[in-house]
Backbone bond lengths (Angstrom), bond angles and torsions (degrees), N, CA, C in turn:
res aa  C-N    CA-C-N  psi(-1)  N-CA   C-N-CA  omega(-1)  CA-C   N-CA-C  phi
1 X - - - 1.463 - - 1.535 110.69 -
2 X 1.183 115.81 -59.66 2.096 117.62 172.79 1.401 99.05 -52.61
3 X 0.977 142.50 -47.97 1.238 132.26 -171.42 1.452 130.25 -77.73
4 X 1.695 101.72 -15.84 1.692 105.64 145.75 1.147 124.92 -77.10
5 X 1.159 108.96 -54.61 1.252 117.46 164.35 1.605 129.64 -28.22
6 X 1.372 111.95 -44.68 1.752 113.60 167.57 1.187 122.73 -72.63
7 X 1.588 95.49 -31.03 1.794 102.86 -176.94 1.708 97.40 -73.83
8 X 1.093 104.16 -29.23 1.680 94.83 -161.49 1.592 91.34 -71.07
9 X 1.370 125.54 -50.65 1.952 137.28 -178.86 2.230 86.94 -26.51
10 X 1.770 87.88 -81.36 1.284 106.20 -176.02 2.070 116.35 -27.71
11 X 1.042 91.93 -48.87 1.932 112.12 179.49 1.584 93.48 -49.62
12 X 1.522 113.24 -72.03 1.492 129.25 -162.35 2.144 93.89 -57.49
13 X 1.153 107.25 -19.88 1.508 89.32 -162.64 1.674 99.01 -80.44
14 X 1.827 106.88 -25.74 1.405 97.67 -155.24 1.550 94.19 -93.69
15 X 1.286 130.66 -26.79 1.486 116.85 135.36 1.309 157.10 2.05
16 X 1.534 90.77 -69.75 1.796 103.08 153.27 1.757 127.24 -86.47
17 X 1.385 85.60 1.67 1.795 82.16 158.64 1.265 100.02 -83.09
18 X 1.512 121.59 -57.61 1.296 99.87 -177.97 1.725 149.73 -49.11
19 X 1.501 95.70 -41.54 1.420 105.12 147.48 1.421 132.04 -24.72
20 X 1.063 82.79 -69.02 2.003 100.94 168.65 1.157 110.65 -53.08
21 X 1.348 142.23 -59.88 1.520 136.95 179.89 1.285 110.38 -114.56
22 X 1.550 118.61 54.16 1.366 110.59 166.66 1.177 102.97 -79.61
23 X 1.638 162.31 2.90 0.964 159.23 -176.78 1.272 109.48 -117.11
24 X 1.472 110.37 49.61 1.321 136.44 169.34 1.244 124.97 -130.76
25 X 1.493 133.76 -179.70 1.910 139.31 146.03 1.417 91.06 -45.60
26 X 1.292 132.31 -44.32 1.479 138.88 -134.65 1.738 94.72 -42.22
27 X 1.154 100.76 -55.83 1.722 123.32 -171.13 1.963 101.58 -61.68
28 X 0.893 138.74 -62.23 1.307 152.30 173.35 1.843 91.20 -39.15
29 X 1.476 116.53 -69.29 1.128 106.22 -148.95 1.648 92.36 -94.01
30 X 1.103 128.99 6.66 1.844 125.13 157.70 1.360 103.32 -87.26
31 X 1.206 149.36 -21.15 1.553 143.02 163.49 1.055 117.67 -89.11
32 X 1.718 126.87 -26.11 1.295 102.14 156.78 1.635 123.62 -63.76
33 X 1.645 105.77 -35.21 1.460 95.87 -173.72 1.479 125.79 -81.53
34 X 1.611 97.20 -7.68 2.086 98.18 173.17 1.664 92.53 -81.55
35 X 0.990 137.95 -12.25 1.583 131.11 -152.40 1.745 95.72 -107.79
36 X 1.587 124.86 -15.52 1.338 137.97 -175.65 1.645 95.73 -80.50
37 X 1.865 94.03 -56.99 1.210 89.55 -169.48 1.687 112.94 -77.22
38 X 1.281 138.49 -22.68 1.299 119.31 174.53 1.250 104.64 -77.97
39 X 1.082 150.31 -29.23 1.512 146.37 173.40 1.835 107.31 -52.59
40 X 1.148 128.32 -33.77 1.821 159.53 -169.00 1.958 74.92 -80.62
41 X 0.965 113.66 -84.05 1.884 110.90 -161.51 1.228 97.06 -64.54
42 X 1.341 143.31 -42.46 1.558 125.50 178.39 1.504 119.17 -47.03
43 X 1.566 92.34 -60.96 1.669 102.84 -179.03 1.644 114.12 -40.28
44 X 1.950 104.05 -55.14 1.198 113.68 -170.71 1.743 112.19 -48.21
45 X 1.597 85.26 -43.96 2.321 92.08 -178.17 1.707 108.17 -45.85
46 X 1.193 98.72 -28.99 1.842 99.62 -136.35 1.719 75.86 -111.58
47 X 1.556 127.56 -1.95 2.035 111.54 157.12 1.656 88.98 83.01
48 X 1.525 114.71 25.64 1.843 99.80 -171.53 1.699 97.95 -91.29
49 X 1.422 126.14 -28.26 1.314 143.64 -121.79 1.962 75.81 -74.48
50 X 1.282 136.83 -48.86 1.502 139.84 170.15 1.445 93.57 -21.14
51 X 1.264 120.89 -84.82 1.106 126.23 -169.45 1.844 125.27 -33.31
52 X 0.613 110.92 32.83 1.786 115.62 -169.52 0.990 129.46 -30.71
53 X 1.415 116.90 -45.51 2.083 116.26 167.57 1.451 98.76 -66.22
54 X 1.615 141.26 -51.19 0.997 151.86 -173.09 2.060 98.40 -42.18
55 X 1.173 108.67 -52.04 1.436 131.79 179.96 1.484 133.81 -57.47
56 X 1.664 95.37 -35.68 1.321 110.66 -161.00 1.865 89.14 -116.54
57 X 1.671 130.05 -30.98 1.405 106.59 150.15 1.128 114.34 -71.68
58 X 1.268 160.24 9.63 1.601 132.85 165.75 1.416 92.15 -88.78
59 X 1.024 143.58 -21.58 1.596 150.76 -143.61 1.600 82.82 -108.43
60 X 0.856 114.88 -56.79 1.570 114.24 -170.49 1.937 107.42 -56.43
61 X 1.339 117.43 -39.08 1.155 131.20 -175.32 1.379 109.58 -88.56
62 X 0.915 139.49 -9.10 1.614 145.15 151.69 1.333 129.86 -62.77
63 X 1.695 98.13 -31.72 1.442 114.69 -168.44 1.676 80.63 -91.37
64 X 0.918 145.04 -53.88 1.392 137.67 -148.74 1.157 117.46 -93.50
65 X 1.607 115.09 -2.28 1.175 129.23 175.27 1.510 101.94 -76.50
66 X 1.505 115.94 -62.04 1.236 155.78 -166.53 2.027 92.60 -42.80
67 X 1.449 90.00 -78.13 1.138 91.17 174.89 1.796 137.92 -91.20
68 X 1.480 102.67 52.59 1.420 120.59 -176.45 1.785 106.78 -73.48
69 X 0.933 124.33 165.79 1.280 147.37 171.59 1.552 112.16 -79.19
70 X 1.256 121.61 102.48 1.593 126.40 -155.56 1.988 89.24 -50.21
71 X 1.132 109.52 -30.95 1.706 109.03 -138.27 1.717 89.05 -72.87
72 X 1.065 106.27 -52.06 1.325 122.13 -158.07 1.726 115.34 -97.60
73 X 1.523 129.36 23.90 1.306 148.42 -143.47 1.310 91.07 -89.84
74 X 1.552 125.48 -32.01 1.772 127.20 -140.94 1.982 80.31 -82.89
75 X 1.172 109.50 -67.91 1.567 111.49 -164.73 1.528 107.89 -98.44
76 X 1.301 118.24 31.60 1.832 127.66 151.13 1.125 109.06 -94.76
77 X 1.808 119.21 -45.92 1.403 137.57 -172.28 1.804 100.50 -49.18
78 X 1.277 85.00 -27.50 2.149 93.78 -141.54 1.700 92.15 -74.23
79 X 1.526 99.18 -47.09 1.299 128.76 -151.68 1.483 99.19 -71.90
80 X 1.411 118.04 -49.82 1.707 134.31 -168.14 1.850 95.06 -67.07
81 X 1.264 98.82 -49.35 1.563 109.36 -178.78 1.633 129.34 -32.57
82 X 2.064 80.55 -60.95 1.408 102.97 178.65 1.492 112.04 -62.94
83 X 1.169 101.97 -58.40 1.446 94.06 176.04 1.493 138.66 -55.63
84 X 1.473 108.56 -34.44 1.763 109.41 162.88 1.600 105.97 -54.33
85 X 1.365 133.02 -41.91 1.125 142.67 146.26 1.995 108.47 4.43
86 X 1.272 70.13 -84.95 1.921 96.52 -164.55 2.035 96.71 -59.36
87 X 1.001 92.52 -58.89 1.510 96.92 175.14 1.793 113.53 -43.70
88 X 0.745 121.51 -60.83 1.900 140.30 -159.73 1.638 84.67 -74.39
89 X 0.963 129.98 -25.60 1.558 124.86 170.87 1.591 133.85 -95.18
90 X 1.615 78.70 -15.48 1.608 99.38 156.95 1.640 125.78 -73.65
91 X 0.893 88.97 -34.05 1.519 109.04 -166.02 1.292 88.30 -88.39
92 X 1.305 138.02 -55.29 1.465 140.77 -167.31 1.905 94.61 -54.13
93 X 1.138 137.11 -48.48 1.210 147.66 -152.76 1.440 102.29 -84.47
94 X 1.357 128.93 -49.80 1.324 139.15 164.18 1.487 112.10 -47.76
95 X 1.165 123.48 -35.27 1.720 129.78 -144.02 1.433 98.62 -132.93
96 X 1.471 110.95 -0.13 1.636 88.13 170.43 1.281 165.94 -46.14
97 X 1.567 94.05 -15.54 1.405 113.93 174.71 1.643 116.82 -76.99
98 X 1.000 97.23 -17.60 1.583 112.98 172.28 0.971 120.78 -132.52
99 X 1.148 140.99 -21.44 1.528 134.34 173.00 1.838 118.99 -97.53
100 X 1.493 128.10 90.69 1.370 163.22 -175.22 2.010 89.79 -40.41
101 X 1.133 123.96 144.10 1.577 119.70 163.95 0.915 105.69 -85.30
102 X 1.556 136.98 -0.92 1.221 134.08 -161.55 1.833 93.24 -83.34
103 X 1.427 100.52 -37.82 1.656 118.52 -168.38 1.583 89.73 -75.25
104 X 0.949 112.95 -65.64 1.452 102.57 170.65 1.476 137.35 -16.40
105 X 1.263 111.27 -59.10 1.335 136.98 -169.85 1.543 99.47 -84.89
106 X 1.894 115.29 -16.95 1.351 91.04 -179.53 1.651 121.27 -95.83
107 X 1.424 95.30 -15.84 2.111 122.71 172.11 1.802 80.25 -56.83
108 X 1.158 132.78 -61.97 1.331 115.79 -159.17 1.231 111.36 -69.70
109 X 1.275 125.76 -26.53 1.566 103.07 -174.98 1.267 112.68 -89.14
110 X 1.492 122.61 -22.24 1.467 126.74 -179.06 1.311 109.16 -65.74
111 X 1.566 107.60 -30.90 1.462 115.91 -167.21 1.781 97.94 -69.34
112 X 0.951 108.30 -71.26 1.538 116.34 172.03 1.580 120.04 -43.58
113 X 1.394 128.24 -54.17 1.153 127.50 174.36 2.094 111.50 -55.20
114 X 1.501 122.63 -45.66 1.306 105.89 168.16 1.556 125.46 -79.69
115 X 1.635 109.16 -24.98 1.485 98.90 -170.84 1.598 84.16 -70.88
116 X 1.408 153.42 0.39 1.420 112.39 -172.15 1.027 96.06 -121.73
117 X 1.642 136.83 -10.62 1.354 136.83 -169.12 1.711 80.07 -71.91
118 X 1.266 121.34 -66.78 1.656 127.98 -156.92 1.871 119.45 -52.95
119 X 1.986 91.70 -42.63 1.244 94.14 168.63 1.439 131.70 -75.83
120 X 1.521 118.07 -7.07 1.240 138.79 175.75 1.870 106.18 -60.37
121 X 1.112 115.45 -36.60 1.584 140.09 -169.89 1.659 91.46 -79.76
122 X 1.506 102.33 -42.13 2.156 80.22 -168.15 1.448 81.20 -90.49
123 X 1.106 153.27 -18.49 1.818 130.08 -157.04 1.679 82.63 -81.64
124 X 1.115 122.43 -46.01 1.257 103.26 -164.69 1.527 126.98 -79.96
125 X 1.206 119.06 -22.13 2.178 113.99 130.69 1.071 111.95 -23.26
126 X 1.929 96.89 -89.74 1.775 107.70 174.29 1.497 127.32 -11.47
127 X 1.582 107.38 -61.49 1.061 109.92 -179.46 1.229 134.92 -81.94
128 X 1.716 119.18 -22.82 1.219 122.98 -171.51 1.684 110.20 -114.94
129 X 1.305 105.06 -1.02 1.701 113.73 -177.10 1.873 105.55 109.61
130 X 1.503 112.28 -161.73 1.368 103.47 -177.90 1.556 93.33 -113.28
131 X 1.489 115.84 -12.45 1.928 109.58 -166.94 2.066 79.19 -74.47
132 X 1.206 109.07 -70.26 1.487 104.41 -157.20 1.570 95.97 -71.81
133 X 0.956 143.61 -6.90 1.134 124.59 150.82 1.225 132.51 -36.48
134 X 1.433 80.54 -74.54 2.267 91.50 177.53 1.501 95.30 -43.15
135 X 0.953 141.25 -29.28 1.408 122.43 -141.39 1.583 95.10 -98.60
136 X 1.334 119.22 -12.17 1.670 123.36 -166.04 1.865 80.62 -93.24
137 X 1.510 103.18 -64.31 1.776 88.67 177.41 1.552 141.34 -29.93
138 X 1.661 85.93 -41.61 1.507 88.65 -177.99 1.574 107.93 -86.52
139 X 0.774 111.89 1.83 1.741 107.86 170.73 1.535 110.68 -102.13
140 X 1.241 113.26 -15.20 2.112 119.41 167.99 1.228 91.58 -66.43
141 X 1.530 122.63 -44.74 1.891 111.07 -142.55 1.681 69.88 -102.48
142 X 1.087 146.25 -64.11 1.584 135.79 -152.50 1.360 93.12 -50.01
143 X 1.280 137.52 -77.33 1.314 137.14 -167.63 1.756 123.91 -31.86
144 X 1.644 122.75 -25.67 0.828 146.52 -150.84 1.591 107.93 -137.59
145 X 1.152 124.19 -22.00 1.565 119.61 166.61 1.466 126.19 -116.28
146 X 1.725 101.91 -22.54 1.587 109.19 162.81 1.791 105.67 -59.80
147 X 1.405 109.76 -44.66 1.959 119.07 -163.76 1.417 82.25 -64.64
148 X 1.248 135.54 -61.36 1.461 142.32 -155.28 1.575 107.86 -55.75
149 X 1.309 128.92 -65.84 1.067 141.74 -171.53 2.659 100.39 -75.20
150 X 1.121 97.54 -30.23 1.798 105.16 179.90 1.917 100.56 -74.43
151 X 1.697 110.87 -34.51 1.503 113.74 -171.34 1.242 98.26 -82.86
152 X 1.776 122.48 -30.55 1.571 101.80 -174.12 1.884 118.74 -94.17
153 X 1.317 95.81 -10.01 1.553 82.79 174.80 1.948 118.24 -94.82
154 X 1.358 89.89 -19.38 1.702 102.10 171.03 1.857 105.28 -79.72
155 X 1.109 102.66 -50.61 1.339 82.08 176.00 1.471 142.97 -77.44
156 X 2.009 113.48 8.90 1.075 142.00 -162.03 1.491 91.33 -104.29
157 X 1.246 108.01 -50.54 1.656 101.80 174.27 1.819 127.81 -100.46
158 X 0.953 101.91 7.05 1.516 117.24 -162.48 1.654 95.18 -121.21
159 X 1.560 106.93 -53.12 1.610 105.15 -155.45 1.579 133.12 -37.33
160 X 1.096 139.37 94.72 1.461 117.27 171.09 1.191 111.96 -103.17
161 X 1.684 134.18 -66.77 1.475 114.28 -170.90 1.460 104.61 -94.24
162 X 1.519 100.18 147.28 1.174 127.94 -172.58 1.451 124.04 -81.66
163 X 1.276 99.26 130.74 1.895 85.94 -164.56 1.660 125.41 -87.33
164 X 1.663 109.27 -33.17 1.116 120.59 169.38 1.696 107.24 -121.73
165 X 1.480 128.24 113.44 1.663 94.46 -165.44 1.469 96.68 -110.44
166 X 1.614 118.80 -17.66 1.329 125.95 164.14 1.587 114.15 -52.51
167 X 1.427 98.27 -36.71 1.790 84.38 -172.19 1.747 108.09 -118.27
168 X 1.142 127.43 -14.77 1.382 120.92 160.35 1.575 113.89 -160.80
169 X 1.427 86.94 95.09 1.799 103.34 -170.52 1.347 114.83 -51.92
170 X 1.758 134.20 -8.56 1.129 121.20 -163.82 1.520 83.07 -112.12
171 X 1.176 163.51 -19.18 1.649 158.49 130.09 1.671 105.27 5.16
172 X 1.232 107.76 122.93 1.321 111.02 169.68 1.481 102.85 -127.58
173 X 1.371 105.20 157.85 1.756 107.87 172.25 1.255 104.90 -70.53
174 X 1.606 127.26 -54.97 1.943 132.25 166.62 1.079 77.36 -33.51
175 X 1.341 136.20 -87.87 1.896 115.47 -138.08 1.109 123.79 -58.04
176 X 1.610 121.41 -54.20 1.365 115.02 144.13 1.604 141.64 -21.51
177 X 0.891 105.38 -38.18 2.008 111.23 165.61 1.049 91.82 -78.37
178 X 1.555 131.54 -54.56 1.424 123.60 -147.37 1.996 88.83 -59.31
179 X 1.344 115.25 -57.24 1.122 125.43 -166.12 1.618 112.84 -25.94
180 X 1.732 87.39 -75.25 1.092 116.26 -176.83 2.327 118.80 -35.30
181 X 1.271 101.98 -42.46 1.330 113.31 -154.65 1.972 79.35 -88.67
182 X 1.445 114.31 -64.30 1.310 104.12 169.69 1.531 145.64 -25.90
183 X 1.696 100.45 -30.43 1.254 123.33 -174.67 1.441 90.89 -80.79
184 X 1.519 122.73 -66.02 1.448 129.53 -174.42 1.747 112.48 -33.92
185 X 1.275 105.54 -50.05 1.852 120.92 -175.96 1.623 76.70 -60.30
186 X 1.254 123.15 -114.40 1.214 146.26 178.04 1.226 107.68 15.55
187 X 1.539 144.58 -68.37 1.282 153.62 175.52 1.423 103.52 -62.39
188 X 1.605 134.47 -48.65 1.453 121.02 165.88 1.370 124.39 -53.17
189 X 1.514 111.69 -22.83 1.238 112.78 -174.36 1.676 110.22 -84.86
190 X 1.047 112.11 -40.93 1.825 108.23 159.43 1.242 108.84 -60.10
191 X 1.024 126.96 -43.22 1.410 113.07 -174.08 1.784 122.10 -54.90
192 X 1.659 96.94 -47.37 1.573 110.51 175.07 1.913 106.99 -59.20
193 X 1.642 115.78 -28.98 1.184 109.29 -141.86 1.752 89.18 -98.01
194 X 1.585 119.88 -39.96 1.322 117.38 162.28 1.342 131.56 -70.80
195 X 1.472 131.80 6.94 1.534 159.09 170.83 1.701 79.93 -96.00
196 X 0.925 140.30 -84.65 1.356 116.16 -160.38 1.243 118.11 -86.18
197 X 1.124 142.38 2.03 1.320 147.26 162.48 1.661 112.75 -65.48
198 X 1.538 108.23 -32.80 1.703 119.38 -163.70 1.401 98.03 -97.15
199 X 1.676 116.50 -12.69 1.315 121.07 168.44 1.156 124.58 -73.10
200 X 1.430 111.41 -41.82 1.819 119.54 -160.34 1.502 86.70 -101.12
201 X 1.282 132.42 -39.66 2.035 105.20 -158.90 1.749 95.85 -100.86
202 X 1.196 123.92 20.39 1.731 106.92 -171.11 1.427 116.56 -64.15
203 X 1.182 171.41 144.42 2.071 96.37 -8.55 1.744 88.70 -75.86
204 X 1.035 105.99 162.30 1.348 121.14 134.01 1.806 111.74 179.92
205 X 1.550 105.98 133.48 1.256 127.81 176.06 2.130 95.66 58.75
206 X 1.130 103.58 -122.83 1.705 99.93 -174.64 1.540 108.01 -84.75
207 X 1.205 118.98 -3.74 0.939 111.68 -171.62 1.755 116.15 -94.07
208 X 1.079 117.18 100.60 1.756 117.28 -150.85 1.547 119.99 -108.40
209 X 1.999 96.63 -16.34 1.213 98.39 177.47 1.711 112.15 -153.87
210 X 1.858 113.16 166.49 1.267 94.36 -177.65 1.376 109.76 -89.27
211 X 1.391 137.18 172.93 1.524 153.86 -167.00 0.848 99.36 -116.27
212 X 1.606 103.10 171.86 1.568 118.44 175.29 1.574 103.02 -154.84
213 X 1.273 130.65 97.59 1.466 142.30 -143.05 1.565 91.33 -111.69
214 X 1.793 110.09 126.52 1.599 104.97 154.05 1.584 111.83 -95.18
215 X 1.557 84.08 106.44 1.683 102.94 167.96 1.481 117.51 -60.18
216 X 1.373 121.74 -61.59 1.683 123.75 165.17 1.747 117.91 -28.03
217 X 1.437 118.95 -37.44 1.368 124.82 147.71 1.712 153.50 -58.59
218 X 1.543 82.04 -37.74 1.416 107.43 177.15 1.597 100.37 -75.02
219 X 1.610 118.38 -48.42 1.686 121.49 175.93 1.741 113.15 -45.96
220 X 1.833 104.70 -40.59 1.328 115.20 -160.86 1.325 96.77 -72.30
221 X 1.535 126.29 -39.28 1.068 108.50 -166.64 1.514 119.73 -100.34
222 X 1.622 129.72 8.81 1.207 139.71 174.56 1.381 121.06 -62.95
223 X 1.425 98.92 -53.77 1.779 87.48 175.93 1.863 119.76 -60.93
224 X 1.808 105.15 -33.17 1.427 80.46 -175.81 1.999 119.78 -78.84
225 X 1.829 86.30 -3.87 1.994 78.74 177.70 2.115 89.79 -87.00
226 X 0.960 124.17 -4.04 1.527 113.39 168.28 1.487 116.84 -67.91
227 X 1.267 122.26 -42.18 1.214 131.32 -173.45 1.875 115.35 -70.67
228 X 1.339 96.62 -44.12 1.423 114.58 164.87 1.689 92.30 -38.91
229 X 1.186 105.77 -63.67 1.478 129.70 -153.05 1.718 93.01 -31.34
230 X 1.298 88.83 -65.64 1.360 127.19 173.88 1.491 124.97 -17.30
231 X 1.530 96.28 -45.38 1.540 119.11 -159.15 1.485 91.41 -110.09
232 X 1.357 133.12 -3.63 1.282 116.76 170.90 1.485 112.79 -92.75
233 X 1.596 111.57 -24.52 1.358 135.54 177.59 1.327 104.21 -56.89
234 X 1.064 94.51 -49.62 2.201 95.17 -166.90 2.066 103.38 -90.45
235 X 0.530 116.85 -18.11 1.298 134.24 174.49 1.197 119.91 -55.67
236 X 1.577 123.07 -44.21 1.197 169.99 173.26 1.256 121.65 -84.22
237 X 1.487 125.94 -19.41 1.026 146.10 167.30 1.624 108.03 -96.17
238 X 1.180 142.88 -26.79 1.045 140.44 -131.73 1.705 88.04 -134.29
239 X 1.326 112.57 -29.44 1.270 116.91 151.08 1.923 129.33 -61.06
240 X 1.507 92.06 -38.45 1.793 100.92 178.51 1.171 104.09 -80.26
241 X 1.696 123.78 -32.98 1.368 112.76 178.93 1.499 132.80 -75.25
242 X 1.683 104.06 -7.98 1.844 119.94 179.79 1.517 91.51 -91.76
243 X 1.350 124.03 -29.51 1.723 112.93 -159.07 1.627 85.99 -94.90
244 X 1.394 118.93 1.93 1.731 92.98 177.65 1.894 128.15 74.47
245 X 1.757 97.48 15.89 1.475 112.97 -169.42 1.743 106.55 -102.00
246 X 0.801 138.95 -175.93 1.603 157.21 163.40 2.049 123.35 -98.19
247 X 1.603 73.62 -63.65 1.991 84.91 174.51 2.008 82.09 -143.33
248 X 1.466 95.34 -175.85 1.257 97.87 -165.48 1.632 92.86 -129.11
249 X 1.036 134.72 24.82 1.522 172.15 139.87 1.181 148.60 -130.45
250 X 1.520 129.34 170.33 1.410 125.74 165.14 1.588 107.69 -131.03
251 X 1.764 109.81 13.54 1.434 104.51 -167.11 1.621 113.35 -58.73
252 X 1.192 110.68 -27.23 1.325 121.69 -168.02 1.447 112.52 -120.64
253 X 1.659 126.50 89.57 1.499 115.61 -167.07 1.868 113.47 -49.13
254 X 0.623 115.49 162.12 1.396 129.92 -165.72 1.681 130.52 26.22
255 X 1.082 80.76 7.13 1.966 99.91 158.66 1.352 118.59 -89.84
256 X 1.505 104.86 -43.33 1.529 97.76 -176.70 1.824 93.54 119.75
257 X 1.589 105.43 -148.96 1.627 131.19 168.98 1.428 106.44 -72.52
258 X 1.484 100.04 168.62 1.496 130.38 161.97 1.819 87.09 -40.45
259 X 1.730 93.13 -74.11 1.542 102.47 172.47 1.662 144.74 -2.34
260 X 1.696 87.51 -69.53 1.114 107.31 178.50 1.853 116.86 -80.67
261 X 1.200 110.53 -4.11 1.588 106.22 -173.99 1.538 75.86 -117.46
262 X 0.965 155.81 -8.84 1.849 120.41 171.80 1.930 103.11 -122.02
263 X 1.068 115.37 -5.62 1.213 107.54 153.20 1.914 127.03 -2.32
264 X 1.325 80.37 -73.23 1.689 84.27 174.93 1.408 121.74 -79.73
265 X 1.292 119.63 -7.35 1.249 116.42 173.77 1.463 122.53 -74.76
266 X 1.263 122.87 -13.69 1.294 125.18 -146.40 1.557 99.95 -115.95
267 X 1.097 114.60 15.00 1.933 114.65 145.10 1.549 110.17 -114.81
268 X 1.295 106.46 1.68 1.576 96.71 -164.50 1.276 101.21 -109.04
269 X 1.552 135.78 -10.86 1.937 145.65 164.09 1.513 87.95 -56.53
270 X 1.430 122.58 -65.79 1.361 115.64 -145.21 1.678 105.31 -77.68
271 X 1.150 125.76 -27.02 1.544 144.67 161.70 1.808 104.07 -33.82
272 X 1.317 113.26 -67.27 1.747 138.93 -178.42 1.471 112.28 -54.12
273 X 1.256 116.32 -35.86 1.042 126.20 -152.13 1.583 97.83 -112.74
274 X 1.483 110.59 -23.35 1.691 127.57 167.22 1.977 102.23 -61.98
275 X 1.440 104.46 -51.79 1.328 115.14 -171.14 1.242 119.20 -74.07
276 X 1.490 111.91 -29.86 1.261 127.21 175.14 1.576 124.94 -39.92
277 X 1.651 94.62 -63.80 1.669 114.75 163.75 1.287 129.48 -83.54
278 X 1.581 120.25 23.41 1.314 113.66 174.17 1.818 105.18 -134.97
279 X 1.752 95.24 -16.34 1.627 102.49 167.48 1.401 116.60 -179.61
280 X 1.583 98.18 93.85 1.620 99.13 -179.00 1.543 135.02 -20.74
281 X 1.037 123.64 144.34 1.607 103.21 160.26 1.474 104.31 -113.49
282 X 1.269 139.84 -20.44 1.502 123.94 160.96 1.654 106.17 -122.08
283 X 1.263 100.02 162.83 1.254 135.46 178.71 1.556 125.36 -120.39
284 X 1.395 110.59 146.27 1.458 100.10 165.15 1.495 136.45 -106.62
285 X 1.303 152.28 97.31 1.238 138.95 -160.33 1.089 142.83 -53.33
């Protein structure tokens, strides 16, 4: 428990750096490097890290994903894609005697699942500015660390039946609601607290104007980016439990990996950023 607890202090500190210079590279070059390093513990789970060109193009394609050109993303995406494509089959053809397509096929999806979960987080700066930005961020990581931190103390004292016991025996269904409803409070409560924050200090630094946030929306749509949450959690688990691992790090004592603390984030960027362009949830006045 203290030892989440510090990591989590530690989490919140490197957080508010970002805050502070989200209207920077700062953000670009902190998702490429959490997205280096969980891509670094995947490989390592899954025995790829031997493989080194295999290693250093998915790594190479993360970074360039990461840092694409908002304008031009539709046919860079396509283009960067195809080509890791052609490559990963190169390598598959060279290395056959040892290198499985199964392994193959799994560099590609990891590769794809973080460069877009991560780049999903800068398009939506990119796209919406850095004031409503932060505010899309803090509802990726609220959605996913309020449920995280609401499932483990409800289900520590509450938990009885178990929801997944094959793939993460300490999962409770209580914790899960607990999560879920926690996440909901949790995300209204940023919402109320950055609605009046953008009210009382405007201008200052990126922040230039006040908002006007539908909260009744933001609630509606929390539990289903929680559940996502959910599904990145067990997903991730089910991965540590075939590779024969525990956590898929030690960067963070009692968190685990890069891995293991954004796990759940990485269906729930591309979710935000889905909602983003089909129906705002804040505005600026």
């Amino acid at each position: 428990m203290k030892k989440r607890i510090l990591s989590a202090v530690v989490g919140l500190g490197l957080l508010a750096v970002v805050v502070v210079f989200f209207d920077t590279l700062l953000v670009n070059v902190l998702a490429a490097g959490i997205c280096l390093l969980a891509l670094f513990e995947i490989f390592k789970a899954a025995e790829l890290l031997r493989f080194k060109m295999l290693t250093a193009v998915c790594g190479v394609y993360c970074i360039l994903i990461i840092f694409l050109n908002t304008d031009t993303i539709a046919i860079s995406f396509s283009y960067l894609s195809y080509l890791l494509v052609v490559l990963l089959f190169i390598m598959l053809l060279r290395n056959h005697s040892v290198l499985r397509v199964e392994k193959v096929a799994y560099s590609f999806l990891m590769s794809i699942l973080l460069a877009v979960s991560f780049y999903c987080l800068v398009l939506l700066k990119e796209k919406t500015g850095p004031q409503l930005g932060m505010f899309y961020m803090l509802l990726v990581f609220g959605s996913a660390w309020w449920a995280d931190s609401g499932a483990y103390f409800v289900g520590t004292f509450f938990g009885k039946r178990k929801l997944c016991p094959a793939i993460s025996p300490k999962k409770t269904v209580e914790g899960l609601i607990g999560g879920v409803v926690t996440a909901v409070l949790g995300n209204a409560l940023v919402c109320v607290a950055f609605q009046l924050f953008c009210s009382w200090v405007v201008p200052w630094g990126y922040i230039r104007s006040a908002v006007t946030i539908n909260i009744p929306a933001v609630m509606l749509v929390t539990p289903f980016a929680t559940l996502l949450g959910v599904l990145g959690d067990l997903s991730a688990s089910i991965i540590k439990r075939q590779c024969g691992i525990k956590d898929f790090g030690n960067i963070m004592p009692g968190h685990g990996g890069a891995m293991d603390r954004f796990d759940s984030v990485l269906f729930i960027s591309p979710l935000f950023y889905f909602i983003f362009n089909i129906y705002p949830l804040i505005s600026a006045i």
